[in-house]
C-alpha positions as semicolon CSV with decimal commas, in nm:
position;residue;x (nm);y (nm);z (nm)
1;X;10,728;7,149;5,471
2;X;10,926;7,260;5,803
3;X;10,895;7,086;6,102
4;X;10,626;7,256;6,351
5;X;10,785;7,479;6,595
6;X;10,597;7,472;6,937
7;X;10,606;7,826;7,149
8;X;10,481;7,742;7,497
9;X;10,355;7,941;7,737
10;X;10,367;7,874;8,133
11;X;10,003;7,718;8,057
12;X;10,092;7,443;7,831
13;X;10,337;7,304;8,123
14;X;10,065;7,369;8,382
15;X;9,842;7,182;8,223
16;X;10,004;6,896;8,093
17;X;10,123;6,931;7,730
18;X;10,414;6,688;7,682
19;X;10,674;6,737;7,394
20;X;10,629;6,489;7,142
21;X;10,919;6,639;6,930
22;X;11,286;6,825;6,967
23;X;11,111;7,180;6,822
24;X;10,958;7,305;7,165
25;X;11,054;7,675;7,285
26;X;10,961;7,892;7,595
27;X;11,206;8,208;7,725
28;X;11,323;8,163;8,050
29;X;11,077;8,419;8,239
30;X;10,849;8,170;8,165
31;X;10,977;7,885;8,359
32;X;10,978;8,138;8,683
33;X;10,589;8,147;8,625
34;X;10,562;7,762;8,680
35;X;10,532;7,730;9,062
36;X;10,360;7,385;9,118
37;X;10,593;7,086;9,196
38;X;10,477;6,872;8,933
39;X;10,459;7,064;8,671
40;X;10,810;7,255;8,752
41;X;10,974;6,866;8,775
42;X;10,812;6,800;8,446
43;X;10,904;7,143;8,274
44;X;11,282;7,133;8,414
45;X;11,329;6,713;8,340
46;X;11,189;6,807;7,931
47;X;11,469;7,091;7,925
48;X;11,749;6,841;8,080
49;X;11,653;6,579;7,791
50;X;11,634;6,850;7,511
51;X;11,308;6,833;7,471
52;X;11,218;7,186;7,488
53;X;11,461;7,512;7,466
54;X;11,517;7,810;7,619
55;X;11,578;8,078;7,357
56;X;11,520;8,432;7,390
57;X;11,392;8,684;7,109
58;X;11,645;8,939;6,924
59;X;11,587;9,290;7,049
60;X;11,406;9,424;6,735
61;X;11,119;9,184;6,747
62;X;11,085;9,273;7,126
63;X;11,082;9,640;6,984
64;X;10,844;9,532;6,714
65;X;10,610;9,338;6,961
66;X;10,618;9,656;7,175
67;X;10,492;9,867;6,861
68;X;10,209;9,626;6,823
69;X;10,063;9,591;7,151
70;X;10,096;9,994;7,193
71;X;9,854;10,018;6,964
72;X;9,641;9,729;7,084
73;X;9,609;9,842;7,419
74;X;9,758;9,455;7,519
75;X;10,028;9,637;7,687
76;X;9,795;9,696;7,971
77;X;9,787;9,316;8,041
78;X;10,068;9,107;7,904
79;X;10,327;9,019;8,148
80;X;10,717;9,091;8,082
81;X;10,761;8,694;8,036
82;X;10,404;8,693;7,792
83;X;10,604;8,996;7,537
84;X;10,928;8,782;7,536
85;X;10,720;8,441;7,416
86;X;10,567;8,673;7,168
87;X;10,862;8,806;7,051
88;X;11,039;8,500;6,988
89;X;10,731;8,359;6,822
90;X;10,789;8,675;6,586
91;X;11,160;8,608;6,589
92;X;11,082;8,256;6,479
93;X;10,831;8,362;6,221
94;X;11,132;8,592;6,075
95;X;11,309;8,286;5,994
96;X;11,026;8,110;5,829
97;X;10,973;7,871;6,066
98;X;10,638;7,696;6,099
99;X;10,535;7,770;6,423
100;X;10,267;7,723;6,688
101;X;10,187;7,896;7,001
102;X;10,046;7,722;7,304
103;X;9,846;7,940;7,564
104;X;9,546;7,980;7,708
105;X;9,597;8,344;7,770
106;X;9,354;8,548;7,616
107;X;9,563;8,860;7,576
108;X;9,833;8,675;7,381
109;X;9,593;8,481;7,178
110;X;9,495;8,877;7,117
111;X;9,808;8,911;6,986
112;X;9,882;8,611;6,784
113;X;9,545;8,692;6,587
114;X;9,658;9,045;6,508
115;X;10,041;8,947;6,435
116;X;9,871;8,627;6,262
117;X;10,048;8,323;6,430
118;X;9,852;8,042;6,497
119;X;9,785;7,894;6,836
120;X;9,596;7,665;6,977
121;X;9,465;7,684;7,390
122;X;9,557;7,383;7,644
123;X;9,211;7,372;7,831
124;X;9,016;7,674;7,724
125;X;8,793;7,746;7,407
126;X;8,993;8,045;7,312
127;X;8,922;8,385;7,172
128;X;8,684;8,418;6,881
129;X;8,770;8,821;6,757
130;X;9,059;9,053;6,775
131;X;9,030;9,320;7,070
132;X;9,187;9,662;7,188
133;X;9,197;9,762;7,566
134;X;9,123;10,133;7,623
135;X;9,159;10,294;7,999
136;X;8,854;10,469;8,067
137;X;8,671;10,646;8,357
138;X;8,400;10,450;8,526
139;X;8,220;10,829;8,604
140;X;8,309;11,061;8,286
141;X;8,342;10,767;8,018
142;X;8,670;10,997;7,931
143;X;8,900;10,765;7,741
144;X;9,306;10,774;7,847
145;X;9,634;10,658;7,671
146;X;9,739;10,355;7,744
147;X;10,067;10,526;7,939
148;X;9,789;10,718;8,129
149;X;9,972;10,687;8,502
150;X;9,697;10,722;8,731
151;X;9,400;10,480;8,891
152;X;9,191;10,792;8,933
153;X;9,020;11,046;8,626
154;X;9,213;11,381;8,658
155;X;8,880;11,530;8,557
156;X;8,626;11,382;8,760
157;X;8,837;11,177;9,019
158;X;8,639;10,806;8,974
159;X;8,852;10,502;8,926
160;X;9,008;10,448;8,577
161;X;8,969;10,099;8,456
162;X;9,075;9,895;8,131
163;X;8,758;9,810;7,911
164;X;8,745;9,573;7,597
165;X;8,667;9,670;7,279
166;X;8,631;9,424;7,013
167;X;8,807;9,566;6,701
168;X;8,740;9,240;6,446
């Protein structure tokens, strides 16, 4: 069996997960989302001794990824640095690595369950279903595309907001 490949996300440095092995990968958006001395002195001294690489995903698995969370409705919350650690954990997959994503984001754990990578959270429980995010008018109920541009409902003018819907 392959070694395990760990994915982290800016949660597993904030919170104190130490590399215990040479297979640790984050992208590098994801080291701009560490702000807090120690953890940014622990993050960059583990990337000095090798201990955990920057590699960024292929295009087509960040135009996969894209596909996937379109339909989801995760586009709505994942960051530009959360869609590159997904994509490489897809990237990785491709290669038939045995991998491992560390977050305690909810809306990539989303993700991972519906692209079917396994994760484990840092600090919190974790998410127990798969969901989709719809935009939808707190006055009408109308539902909008995900693209939908503006805060307010063009028909009835209250404020749009993103609402869970648990889909597994």
């Amino acid at each position: 069996m392959n070694d395990l490949f760990y994915i982290l996300d800016a949660s597993a440095f904030i919170n104190g997960f130490e590399p215990k092995s040479q297979f640790n990968f984050t992208v590098s958006l994801i080291t701009d989302e560490v702000k807090d001395l120690k953890s940014k002195i622990l993050l960059d001294q583990a990337i000095e001794e090798g201990k955990i690489i920057i590699k960024e995903p292929k295009e087509e698995f960040i135009e996969e990824l894209n596909e996937i969370i379109s339909k989801s409705g995760d586009d709505l919350r994942l960051s530009e640095a959360d869609k590159k650690l997904l994509a490489l954990a897809l990237d990785l997959k491709s290669e038939n690595e045995n991998i491992k994503v560390l977050t305690d984001d909810y809306s990539m754990q989303n993700v991972l369950k519906i692209i079917d990578i396994p994760y484990d959270s840092i600090i919190t429980e974790g998410i127990k279903g798969i969901y989709n995010w719809v935009k939808t008018c707190e006055g009408c109920k109308k539902e909008f595309d995900a693209d939908y541009p503006f805060d307010d409902c063009e028909i009835c003018g209250s404020k749009v907001f993103k609402r869970r819907i648990k889909t597994y």
